[in-house]
Structures are given as structure tokens and as C-alpha cells.
C-alpha positions as CSV (number, residue, x, y, z in Angstrom):
1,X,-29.5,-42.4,-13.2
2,X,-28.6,-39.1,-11.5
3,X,-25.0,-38.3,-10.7
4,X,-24.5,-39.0,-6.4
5,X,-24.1,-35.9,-4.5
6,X,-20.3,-34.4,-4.2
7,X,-18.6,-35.7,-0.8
8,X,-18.2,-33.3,2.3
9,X,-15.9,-33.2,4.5
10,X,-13.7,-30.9,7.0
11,X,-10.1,-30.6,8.1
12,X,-8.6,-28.2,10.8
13,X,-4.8,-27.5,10.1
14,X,-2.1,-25.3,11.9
15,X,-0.9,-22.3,10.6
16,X,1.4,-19.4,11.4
17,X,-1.6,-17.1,13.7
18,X,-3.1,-20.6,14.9
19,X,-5.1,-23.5,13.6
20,X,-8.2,-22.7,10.5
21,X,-10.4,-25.0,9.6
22,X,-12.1,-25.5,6.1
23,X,-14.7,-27.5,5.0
24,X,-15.5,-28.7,1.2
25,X,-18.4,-29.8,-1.1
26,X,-16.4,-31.6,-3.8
27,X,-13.6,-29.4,-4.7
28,X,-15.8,-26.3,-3.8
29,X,-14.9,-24.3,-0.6
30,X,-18.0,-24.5,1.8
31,X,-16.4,-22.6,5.0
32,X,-12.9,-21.2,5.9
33,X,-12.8,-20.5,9.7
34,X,-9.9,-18.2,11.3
35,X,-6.9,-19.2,13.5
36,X,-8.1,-20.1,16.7
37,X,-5.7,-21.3,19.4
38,X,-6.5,-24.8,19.0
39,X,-8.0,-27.1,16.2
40,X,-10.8,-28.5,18.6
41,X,-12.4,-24.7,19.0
42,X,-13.6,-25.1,14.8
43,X,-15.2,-28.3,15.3
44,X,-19.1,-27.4,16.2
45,X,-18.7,-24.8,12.9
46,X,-17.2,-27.1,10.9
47,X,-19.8,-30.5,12.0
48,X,-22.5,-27.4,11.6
49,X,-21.4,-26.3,8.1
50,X,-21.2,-30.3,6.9
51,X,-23.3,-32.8,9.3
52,X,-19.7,-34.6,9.2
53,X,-18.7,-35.1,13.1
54,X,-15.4,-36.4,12.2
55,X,-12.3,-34.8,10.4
56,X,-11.8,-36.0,6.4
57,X,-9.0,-36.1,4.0
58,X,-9.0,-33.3,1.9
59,X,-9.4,-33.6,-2.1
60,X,-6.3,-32.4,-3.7
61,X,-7.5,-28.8,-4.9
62,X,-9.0,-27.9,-1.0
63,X,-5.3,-29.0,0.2
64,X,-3.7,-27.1,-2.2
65,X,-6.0,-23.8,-1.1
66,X,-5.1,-24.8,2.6
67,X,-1.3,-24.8,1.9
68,X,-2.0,-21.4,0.2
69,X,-3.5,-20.4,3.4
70,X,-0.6,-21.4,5.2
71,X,1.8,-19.5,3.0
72,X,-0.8,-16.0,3.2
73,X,-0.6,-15.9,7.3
74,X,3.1,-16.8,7.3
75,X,3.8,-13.4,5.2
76,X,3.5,-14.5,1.5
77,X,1.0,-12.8,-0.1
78,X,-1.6,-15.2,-1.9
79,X,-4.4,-14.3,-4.7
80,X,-7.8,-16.3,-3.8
81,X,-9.6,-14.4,-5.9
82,X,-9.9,-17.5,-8.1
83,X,-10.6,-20.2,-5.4
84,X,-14.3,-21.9,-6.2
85,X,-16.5,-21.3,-3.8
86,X,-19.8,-23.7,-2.7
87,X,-22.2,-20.8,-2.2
88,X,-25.3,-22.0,-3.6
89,X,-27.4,-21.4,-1.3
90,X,-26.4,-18.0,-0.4
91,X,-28.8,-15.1,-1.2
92,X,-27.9,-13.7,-4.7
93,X,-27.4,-9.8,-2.8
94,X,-24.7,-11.4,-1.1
95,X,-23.0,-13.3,-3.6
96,X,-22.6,-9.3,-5.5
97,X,-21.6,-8.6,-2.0
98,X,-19.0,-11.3,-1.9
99,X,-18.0,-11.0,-5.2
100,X,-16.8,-7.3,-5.2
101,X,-15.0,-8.1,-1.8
102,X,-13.1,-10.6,-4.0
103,X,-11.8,-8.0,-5.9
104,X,-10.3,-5.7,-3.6
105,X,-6.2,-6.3,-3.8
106,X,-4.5,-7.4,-0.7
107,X,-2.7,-4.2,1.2
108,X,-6.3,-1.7,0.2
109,X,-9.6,-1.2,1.8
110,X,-12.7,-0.2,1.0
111,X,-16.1,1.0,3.2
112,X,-19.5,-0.5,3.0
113,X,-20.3,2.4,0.8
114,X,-17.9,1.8,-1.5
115,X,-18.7,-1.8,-2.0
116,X,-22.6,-1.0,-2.1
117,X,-21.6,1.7,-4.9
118,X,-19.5,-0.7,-6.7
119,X,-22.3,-3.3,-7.4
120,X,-25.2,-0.8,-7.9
121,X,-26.6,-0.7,-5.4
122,X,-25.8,2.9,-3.4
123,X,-27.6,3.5,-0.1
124,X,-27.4,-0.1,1.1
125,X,-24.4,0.0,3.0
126,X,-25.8,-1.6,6.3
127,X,-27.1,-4.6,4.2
128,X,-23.6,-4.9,2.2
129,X,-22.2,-5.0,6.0
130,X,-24.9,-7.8,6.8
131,X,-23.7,-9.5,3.9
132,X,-20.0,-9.5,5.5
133,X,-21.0,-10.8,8.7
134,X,-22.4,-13.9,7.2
135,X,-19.5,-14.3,4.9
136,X,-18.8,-18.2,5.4
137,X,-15.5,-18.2,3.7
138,X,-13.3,-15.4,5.9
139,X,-10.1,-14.2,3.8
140,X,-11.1,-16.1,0.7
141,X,-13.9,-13.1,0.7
142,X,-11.5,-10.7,2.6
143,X,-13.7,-9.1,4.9
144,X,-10.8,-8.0,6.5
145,X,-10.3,-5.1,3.8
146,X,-14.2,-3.4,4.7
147,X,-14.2,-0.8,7.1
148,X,-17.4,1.9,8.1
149,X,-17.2,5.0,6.3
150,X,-14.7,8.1,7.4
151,X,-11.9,5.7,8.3
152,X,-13.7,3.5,11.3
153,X,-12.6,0.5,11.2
154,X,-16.0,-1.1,11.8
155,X,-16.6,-4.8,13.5
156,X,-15.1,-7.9,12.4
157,X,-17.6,-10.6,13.6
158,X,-14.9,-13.4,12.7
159,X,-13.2,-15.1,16.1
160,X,-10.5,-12.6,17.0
161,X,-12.9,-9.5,16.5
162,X,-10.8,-6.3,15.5
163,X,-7.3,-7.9,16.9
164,X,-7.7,-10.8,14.0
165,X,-8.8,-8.3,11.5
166,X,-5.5,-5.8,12.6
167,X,-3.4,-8.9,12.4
168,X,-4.4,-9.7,8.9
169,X,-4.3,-6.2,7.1
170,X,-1.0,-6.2,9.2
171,X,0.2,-9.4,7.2
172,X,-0.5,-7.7,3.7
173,X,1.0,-4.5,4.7
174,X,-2.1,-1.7,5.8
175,X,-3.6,-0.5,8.7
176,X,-6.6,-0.6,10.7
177,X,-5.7,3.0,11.7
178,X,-4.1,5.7,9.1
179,X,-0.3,6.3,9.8
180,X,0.2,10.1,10.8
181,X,0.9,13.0,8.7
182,X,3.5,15.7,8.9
183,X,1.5,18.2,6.6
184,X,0.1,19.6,9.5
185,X,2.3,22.2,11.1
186,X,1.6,21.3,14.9
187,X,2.3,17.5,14.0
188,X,5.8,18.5,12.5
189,X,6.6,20.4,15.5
190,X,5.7,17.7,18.0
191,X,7.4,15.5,16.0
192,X,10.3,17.7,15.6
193,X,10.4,18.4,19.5
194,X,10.3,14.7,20.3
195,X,13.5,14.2,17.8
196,X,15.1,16.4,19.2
197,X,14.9,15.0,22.8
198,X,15.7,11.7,21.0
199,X,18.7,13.1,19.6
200,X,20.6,15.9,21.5
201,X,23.0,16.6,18.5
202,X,20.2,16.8,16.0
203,X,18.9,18.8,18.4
204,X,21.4,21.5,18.3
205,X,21.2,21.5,14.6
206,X,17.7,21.9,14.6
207,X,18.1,24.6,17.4
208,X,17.5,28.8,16.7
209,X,16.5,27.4,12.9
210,X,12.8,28.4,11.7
211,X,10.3,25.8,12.3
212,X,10.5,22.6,9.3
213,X,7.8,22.7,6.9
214,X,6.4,19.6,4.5
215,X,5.0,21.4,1.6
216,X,3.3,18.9,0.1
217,X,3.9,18.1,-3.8
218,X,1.3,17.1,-6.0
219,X,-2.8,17.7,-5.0
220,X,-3.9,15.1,-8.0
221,X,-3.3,11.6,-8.1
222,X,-0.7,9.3,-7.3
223,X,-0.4,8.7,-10.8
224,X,-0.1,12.4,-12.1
225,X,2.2,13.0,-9.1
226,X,4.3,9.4,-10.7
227,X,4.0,10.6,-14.3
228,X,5.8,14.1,-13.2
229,X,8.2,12.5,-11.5
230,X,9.4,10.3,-14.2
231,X,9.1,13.5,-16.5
232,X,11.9,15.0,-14.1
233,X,14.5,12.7,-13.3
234,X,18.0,13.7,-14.3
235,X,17.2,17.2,-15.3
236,X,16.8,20.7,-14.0
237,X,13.9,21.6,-12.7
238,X,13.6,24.3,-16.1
239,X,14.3,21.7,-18.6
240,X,12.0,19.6,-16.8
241,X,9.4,21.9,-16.5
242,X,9.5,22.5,-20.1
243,X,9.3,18.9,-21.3
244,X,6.5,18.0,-19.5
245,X,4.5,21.4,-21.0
246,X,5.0,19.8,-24.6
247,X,3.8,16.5,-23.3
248,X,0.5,18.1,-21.8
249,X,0.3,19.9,-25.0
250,X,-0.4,16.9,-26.3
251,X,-3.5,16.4,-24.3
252,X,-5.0,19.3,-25.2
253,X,-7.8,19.8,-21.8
254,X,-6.0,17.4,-19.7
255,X,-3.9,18.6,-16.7
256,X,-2.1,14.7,-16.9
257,X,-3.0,12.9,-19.4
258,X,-5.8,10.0,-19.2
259,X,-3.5,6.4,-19.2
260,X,-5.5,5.5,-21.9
261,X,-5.0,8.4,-24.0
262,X,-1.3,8.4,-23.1
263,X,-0.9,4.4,-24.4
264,X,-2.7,5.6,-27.7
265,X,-0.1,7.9,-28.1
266,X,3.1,7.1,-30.6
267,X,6.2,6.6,-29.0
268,X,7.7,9.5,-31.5
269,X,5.1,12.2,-30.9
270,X,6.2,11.7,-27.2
271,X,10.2,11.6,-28.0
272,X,9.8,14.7,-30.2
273,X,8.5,16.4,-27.0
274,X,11.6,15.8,-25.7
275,X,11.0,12.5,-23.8
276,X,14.2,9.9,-24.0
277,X,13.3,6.0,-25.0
278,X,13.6,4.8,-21.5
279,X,10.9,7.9,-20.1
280,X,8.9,7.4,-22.8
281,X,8.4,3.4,-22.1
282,X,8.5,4.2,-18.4
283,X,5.1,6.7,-19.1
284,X,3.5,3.8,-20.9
285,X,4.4,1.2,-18.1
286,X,2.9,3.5,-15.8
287,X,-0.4,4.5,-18.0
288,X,-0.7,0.4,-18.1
289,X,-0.6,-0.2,-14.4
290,X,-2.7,2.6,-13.5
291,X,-5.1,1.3,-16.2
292,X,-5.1,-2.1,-14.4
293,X,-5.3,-0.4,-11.2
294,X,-2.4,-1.1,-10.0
295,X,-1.8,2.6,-8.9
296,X,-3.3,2.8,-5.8
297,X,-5.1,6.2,-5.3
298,X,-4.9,8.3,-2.7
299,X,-7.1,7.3,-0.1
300,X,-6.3,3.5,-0.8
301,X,-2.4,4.4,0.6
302,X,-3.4,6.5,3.2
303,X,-3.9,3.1,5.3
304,X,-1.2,1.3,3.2
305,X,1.9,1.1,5.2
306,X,5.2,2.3,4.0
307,X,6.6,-1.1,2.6
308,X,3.7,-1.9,0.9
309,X,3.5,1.1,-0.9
310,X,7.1,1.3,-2.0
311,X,6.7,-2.2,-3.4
312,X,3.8,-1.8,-5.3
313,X,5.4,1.7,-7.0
314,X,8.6,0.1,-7.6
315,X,7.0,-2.7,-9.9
316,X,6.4,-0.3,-12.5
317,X,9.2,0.6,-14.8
318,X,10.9,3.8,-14.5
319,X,10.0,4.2,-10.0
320,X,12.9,3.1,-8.3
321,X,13.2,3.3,-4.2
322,X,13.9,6.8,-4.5
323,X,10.7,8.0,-6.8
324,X,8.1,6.1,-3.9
325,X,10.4,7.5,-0.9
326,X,10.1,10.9,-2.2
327,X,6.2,10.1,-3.0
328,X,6.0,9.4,0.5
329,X,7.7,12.4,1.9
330,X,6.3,14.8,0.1
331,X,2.3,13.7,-1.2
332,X,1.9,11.6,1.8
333,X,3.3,13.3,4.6
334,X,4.5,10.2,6.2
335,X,6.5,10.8,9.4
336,X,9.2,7.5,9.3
337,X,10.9,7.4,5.9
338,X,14.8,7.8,5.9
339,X,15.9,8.4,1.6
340,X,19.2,6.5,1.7
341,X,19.5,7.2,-1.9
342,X,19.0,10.6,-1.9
343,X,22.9,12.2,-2.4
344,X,21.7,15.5,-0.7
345,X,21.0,14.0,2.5
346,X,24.2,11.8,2.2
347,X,25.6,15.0,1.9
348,X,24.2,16.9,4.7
349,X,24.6,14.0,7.0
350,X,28.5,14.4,6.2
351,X,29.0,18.2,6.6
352,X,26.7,18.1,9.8
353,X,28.0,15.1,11.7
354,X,31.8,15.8,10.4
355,X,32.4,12.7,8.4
356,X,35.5,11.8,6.9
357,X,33.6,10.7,3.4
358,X,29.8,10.6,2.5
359,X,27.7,8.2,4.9
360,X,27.4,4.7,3.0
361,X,23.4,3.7,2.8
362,X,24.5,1.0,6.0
363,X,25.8,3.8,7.8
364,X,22.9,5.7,6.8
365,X,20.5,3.6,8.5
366,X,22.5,2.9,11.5
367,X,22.7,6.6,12.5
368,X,18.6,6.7,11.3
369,X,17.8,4.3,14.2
370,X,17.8,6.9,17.0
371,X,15.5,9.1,14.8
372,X,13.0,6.6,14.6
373,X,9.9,6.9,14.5
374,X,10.6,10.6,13.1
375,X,13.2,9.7,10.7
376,X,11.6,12.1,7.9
377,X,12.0,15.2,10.6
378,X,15.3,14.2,10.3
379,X,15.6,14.1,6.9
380,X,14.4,17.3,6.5
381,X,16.1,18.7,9.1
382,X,19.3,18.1,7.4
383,X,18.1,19.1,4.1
384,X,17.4,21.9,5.7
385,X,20.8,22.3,7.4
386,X,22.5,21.9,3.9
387,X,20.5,24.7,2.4
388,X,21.0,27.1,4.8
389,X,24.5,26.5,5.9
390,X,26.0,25.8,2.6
391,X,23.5,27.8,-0.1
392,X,25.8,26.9,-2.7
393,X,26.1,23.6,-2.5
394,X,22.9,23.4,-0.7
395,X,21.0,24.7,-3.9
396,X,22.8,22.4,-6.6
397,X,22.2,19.3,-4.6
398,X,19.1,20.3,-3.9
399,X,17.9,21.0,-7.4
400,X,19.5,18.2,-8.9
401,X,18.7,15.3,-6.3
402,X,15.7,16.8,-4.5
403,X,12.5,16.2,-4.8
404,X,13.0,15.3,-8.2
405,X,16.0,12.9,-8.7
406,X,16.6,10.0,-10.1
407,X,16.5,6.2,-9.2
């Protein structure tokens, strides 16, 4: 005697953006719809994706994956990369499809090219982005995190369109459109005139000075541009320098050192280069993460907003607030980030306001609200400021606590 068929069923249920619906084979997800402004708009999917015209009690694991849901569009991040799925009679291209959307981390994207690429099949990106559009189970197989090549952000054929899609890279910290860069010249100087309207006493600082420039630090990878970082907090630039030649002496070809060749290394050969304990377990924690991929690269950050990227660096040992600030500043180019840890700027911000005592981090940010969304100009207006007007002082802060200082 054969086993009877698993039970269907449905359930709508409200959430933070508005009510989903879900429907179930077993304890198998058949269909996750999107917040719609009422329950009653999922009901001809839902009675489509099951033949059930009325509303069930869900098994416990679907109401655990709905509370999850709950939790995700209320601003805490969940992983559904592990949710079973009923998808059985889905074409076995798009279960590929689907399963390499599944593995794209909350706060990244990826084009159709990429995903094509990624299960062997390059050149098929308009089918991959077929694939999507049919994708029964929205957020669970984040759709949400595919865009069109060159940084469009491509059709979302879930209800909401592109506002639903914004709204949920929103919620796990990216961006539908790239933030704006200050490596350009004519960007800093618009954003530098526009501060300087903001602001009338900046302003007069700023005023009769050479235009600001952003070099930017680092052309390789956010890890390399990590690992050199770690190499140089709390020393000189020269001692600095000189450790990290030993260490890529190690490596004999290698500009930075592959994480998996650096974890193979012995903790003495890297001491005995001049590393201490804690840089030397802080270089391994980072090798491991950016062998998990945990290090997002480059492009993945340029639609990652400023949060998110700070709290994904500062989870690996060694990068403190300060490290991903200055990561931001300075590889990035991003145009809002005010360093409240950095002791030069405390510094400037006292000498060029006339403070009794340096600015505490509160008052930091409390005189960094007119400078928004500009506050890096600022920044670097005063670091400027400092330099220029006190060379002394200026320098040893500078070479001490910027851009390489410590967390």
C-alpha cells in the first residue's frame, strides 16, 4: 500500500512591509508571495499554486519559516538558504538557476551573467533571467539580489516591481543604485561646494585652500587593502613598510599573499618577520574569512551601503570601526562617512572650531550632522586644515593615526 500524498495547504500572514502568503506540500515550501497591502490580494495565487480555496493551518516547520519571514522584513537578517523547497516539477535549468541564487549572501548582488557563469552555463543570461521571473518561492530564492549587467538594476516581476525589490536590498543593507564616489575630482568639488553652503564656517576654512583630493589607497582587493592595514596599525609608516616586505617575502611571486597560502604558513615564520601574536592571528582570521567569502570584493561593496559594510569587516579579528571607516574613505570613495575614532580629526575639529578639549565621539557626530550627506569632505577638509596650518603636529598625527591607525 502506497504512502497518501503530503497535505497542501496555504496561509497569508502580516508582516512588517505588508501581508505574504505561503503555501506548503508537507513541510516543503511550494510558493512564498510578497507583501501586498492586504491578505485577500494572495488568494487566487495561493488557491492557483494548491487547488485549496480556503486558508490551512500551517505544519510546524512552514510556521517556523514564516516567523523567520517576519523577523527578515522587520530588519533581522535571516539565512533561507537551508529552507526545503517543493520544486519538483520545476525544469532542472532552473533549479541550477535557483540554486546559485541561494547562495548569494544577503547585502551582495550578482548579474544574470554572473549567475549563468556560476553554474556553467556562460552566454545564457536571458534564460537564467527567465528562470528568475518564474521563481515561485521570492526571497527564499532572493531574486532580489540579480540585477542586468553594467549595474542596471533589471525588472523584478514580483508584486511591487523595482519599489519591492529597492525595499528589500534596502532591508539587508545595498542598493539598487551604487552610492557616489569622491575619486572623481569634479564630484569632490561639487560636493565640496555644497558643504560649504551647508556650512558657512567650514566654508571659510575650506576658503583660498587648493581644491581636496581623495587619493585612493589600495587598486587590489579589499582583502590585500585589509591585510595592509592590519600590517600597519600602531607603527610608522617605515617600520610598517618594512614588515610587511618580509611578509611578502614569504610569498615569493605574490603581491599579497593567497589566504590559503597565508593559513599554511607557521605562526613563527610570520612573527620572525616581525608580525606581533595578535597581527599574526588577525592575518589568519582574515585569510579564513576571505577564504569563506566573507570578504566581499570590490564590486560586491560598491552597492553595499556603508553599515553593512562596516559590519561585515568588523567581524573579522584584528578590523575595528576605524580599519572599515578608513577602507571606506579611501578605496571606496564614499562621500558620507565621519571617522569619530580617528584622533587627527578629533584634533583638527578642536584647533579649527576653538574647543576648550578634544571633541568627544557624541560631540563629534552632533557637529557632523550639518555636514551630511558630505561628511567625508568634511573630514578631509579638516585633515587638511591640520596639515597645513599646524605641519608639525599636522604631520605626527597624521602619520601616526591616518590612514593607517589603529582600532
Amino acid at each position: 500500500m502506497s504512502d497518501p500524498p503530503p497535505s497542501t495547504g496555504w496561509a497569508t500572514f502580516p508582516t512588517a512591509l505588508g501581508h505574504c502568503g505561503i503555501a506548503w506540500e508537507g513541510s516543503q515550501v511550494l510558493r512564498l508571495c510578497l507583501p501586498e497591502r492586504t491578505g485577500r490580494a494572495l488568494h487566487p495565487r495561493l488557491i492557483e499554486a494548491t487547488g485549496s480555496r480556503r486558508p490551512a493551518t500551517p505544519p510546524a516547520a512552514v510556521g517556523q519559516v514564516m516567523e523567520r519571514v517576519r523577523r527578515h522584513f522587520a530588519g533581522q537578517m535571516q539565512d533561507f538558504s537551508a529552507v526545503p523547497l517543493q520544486l519538483a516539477d520545476v525544469p532542472a535549468f532552473w533549479r541550477q538557476v535557483y540554486a546559485a541564487a541561494r547562495a548569494i549572501p544577503a547585502g551582495e548582488t550578482r548579474t544574470y551573467g554572473q549567475l549563468a557563469s556560476a553554474i556553467g552555463s556562460p552566454g545564457s543570461a536571458r534564460a537564467v533571467g527567465q528562470a528568475l521571473g518564474h521563481n515561485p518561492v521570492a526571497l527564499i530564492i532572493p531574486c532580489h539580489r540579480v540585477q542586468a549587467a553594467g549595474g542596471k538594476s533589471g525588472g523584478f516581476s514580483a508584486p511591487g516591481g523595482l519599489a519591492t525589490k529597492a525595499r528589500m536590498l534596502a532591508l539587508e543593507g545595498c542598493s539598487l543604485e551604487p552610492p557616489l564616489v569622491l575619486h572623481l575630482p569634479r564630484a569632490l568639488r561639487a560636493a565640496q561646494e555644497a558643504l560649504g553652503k551647508a556650512d558657512p564656517a567650514l566654508g571659510r576654512l575650506m576658503r583660498g585652500r587648493p581644491p581636496l583630493a581623495l587619493e585612493r589607497r589600495g587598486d587590489g582587493s579589499a582583502y590585500g587593502v585589509l591585510l595592509r592595514a592590519i600590517v600597519h596599525q600602531q607603527l610608522r609608516p617605515a617600520a610598517a613598510q618594512t614588515i610587511l616586505k618580509r611578509v611578502q617575502a614569504l610569498f615569493p611571486g605574490a603581491v599579497v599573499p593567497h589566504p590559503q597560502a597565508l593559513l599554511a604558513t607557521p605562526d613563527a615564520d610570520l612573527r620572525a618577520a616581525g608580525l606581533s601574536r595578535a597581527k599574526t592571528a588577525a592575518l589568519k582570521d582574515l585569510a579564513r574569512h576571505a577564504q569563506a567569502g566573507d570578504v566581499p570584493s570590490e564590486e560586491a561593496m560598491r552597492r553595499m551601503t556603508d553599515d553593512a559594510i562596516v559590519k561585515r569587516l568588523t567581524g573579522i579579528r584584528g578590523i575595528g570601526q576605524w580599519t572599515a571607516e578608513m577602507l571606506l574613505i579611501f578605496y571606496l570613495g564614499r562621500q558620507d562617512v565621519l571617522p569619530v575614532h580617528d584622533y587627527a580629526l578629533r584634533a583638527a575639529m578642536q584647533r579649527a572650531f576653538r574647543l576648550r578639549s578634544l571633541p568627544t565621539q557624541r560631540h563629534m557626530e552632533r557637529l557632523g550632522q550639518r555636514w551630511r550627506p558630505y561628511r567625508t569632505v568634511a573630514a578631509l577638509a579638516l585633515w587638511d586644515f591640520l596639515a597645513t596650518s599646524f605641519p608639525v603636529r599636522g604631520a605626527a598625527l597624521r602619520s601616526s593615526s591616518h590612514p593607517r591607525g589603529a582600532d
